[in-house]
C-alpha positions as CSV (number, residue, x, y, z in Angstrom):
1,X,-70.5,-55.4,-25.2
2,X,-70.5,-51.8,-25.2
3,X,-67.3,-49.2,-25.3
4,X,-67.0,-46.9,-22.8
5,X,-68.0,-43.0,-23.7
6,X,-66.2,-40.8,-25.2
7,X,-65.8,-37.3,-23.4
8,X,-63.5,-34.4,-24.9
9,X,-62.0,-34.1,-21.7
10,X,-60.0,-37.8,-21.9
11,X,-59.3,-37.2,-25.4
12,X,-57.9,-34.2,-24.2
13,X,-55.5,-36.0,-21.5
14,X,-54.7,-38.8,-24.0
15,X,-53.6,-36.2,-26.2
16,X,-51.4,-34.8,-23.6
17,X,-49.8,-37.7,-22.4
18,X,-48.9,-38.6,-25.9
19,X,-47.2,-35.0,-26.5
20,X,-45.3,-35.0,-22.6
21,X,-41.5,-35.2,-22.2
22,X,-40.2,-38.1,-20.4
23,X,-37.1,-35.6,-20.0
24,X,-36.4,-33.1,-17.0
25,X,-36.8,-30.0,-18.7
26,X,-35.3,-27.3,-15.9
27,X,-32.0,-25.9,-15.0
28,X,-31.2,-26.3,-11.6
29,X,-29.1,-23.3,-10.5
30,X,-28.7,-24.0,-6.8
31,X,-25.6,-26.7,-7.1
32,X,-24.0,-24.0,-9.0
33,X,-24.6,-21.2,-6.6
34,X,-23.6,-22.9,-4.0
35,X,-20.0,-23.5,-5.1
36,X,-20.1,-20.2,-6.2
37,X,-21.1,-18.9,-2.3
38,X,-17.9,-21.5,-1.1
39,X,-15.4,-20.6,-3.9
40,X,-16.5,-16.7,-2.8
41,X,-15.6,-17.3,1.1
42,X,-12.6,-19.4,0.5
43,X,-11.1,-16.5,-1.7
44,X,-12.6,-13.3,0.1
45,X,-9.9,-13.3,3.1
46,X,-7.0,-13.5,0.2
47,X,-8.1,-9.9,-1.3
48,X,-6.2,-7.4,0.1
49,X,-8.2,-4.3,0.1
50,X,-5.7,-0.9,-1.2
51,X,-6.3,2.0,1.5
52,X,-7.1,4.5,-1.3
53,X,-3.4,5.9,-0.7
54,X,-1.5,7.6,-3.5
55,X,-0.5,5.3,-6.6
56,X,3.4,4.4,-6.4
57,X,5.7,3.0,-8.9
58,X,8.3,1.0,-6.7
59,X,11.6,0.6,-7.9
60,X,12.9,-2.9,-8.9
61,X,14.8,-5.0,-7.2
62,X,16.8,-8.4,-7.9
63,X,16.9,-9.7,-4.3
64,X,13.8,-8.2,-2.5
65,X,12.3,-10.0,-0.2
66,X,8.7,-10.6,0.9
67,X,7.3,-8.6,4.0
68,X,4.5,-10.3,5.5
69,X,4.2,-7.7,8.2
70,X,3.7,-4.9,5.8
71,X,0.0,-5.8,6.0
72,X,-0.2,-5.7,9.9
73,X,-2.9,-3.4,11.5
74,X,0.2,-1.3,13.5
75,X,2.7,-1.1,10.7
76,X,4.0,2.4,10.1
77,X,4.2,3.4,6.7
78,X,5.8,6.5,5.0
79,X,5.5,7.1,1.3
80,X,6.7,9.6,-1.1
81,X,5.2,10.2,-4.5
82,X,7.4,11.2,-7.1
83,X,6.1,15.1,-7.0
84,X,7.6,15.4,-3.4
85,X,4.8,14.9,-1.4
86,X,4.6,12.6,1.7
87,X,1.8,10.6,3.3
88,X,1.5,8.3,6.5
89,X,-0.3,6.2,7.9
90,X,-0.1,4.2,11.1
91,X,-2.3,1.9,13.7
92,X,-4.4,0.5,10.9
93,X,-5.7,3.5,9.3
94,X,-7.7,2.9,6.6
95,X,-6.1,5.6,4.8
96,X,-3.1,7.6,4.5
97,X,-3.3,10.9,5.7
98,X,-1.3,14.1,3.4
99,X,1.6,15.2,6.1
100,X,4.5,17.5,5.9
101,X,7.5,16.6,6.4
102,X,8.6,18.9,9.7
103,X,5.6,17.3,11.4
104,X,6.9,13.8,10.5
105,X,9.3,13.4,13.4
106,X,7.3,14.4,16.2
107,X,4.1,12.1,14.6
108,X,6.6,9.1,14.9
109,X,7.5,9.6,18.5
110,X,3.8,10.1,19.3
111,X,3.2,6.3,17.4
112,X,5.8,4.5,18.6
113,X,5.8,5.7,22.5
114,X,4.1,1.9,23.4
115,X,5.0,0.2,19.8
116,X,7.1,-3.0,21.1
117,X,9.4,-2.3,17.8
118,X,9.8,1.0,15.7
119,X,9.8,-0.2,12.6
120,X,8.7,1.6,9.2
121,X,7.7,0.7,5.9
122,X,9.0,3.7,3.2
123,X,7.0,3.4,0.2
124,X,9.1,5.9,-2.6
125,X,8.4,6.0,-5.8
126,X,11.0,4.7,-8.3
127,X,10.8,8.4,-9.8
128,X,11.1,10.8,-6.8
129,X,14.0,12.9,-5.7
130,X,16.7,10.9,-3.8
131,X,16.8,14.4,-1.6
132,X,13.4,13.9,-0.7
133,X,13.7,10.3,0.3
134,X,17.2,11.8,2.5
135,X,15.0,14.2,4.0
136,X,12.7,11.7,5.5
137,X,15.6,9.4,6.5
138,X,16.5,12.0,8.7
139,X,13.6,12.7,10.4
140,X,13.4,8.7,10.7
141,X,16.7,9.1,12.7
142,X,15.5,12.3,14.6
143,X,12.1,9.9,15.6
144,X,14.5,6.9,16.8
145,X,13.1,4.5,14.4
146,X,15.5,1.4,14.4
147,X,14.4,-0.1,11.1
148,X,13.4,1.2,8.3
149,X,12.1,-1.5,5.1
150,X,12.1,0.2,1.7
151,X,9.8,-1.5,-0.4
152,X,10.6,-2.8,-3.6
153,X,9.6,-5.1,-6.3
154,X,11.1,-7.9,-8.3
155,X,11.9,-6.6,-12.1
156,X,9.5,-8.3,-14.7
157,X,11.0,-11.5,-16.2
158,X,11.5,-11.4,-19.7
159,X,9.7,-13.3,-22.4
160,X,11.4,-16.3,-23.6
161,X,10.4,-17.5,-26.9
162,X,9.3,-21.6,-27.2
163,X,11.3,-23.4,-29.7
C-alpha cells in the first residue's frame, strides 16, 4: 500500500485550515446606519431652524401660553432688541429684515391688506426700554392690527434637593 504524495502546496492548505477562525470576524455597519438614516428622518421635521434674526432675551412669565402659530409661514413678527432697534419679518421670510420704526405702520398695512386675521407676534427683549415697546404699540394701533401676542417664557424652575 502506498501513501499518497506529499506536495508543499497541501501542507500548505492543511496548515491553514488548522490556523482558520470558525468565528465571523467583521463588523457589519449597515443595521446600524440604517436606524441611524430612520432615527435622522423621524427627528429632522421636529428642528426648527432660527431665521438668523437678532438674539432676544424674553421676559418670564408664570402663565404663558404656548403659540403654535408663531411658526406659521404668514405670521407677522416684530422684535425689539434691548439697544432700541427693531426688525420684521413677515410672509415666511427667512429672515428678519432691520426697519425703522416710522416705516413700521405703513409696512403693516401693506402685509395685512389680504391677511384673513392681523395678528402680530412682538418679540421684546426682557431688557429694552418700555418706551420703545409703547412706540411700536402705537404704530400697531395706527396699522389696525387687532391682536398683538407678546412672547414670553416660563421662568426656570428651581432645583430641589433629593432627600
Amino acid at each position: 500500500m502506498s501513501l499518497p504524495a506529499w506536495t508543499p502546496t497541501q501542507s500548505r492548505a492543511a496548515r491553514a485550515a488548522k490556523r482558520k477562525s470558525s468565528y465571523f470576524l467583521y463588523l457589519n455597519l449597515w443595521p446600524f446606519t440604517s436606524v441611524m438614516i430612520a432615527l435622522l428622518f423621524l427627528f429632522m421635521p421636529l428642528i426648527v431652524v432660527d431665521g438668523g434674526g437678532p438674539a432676544v432675551d424674553r421676559p418670564f412669565a408664570t402663565n404663558s401660553t404656548p403659540q403654535p402659530h408663531y411658526f406659521r409661514e404668514d405670521s407677522m413678527h416684530l422684535v425689539i432688541t434691548r439697544d432700541g432697534r427693531f426688525f420684521f419679518s413677515n410672509a415666511g421670510a427667512a429672515s428678519q429684515t432691520p426697519i425703522l420704526i416710522q416705516e413700521l405702520a405703513p409696512r403693516l398695512r401693506d402685509a395685512t391688506k389680504n391677511a384673513p386675521y392681523k395678528e402680530l407676534y412682538l418679540d421684546a427683549d426682557a431688557r429694552c426700554r418700555y418706551s420703545d415697546i409703547k412706540i411700536a404699540v402705537n404704530q400697531l394701533r395706527g396699522a389696525g392690527i387687532t391682536t398683538l401676542v407678546i412672547m414670553t417664557e416660563n421662568p426656570p424652575t428651581p432645583l430641589t434637593p433629593t432627600q
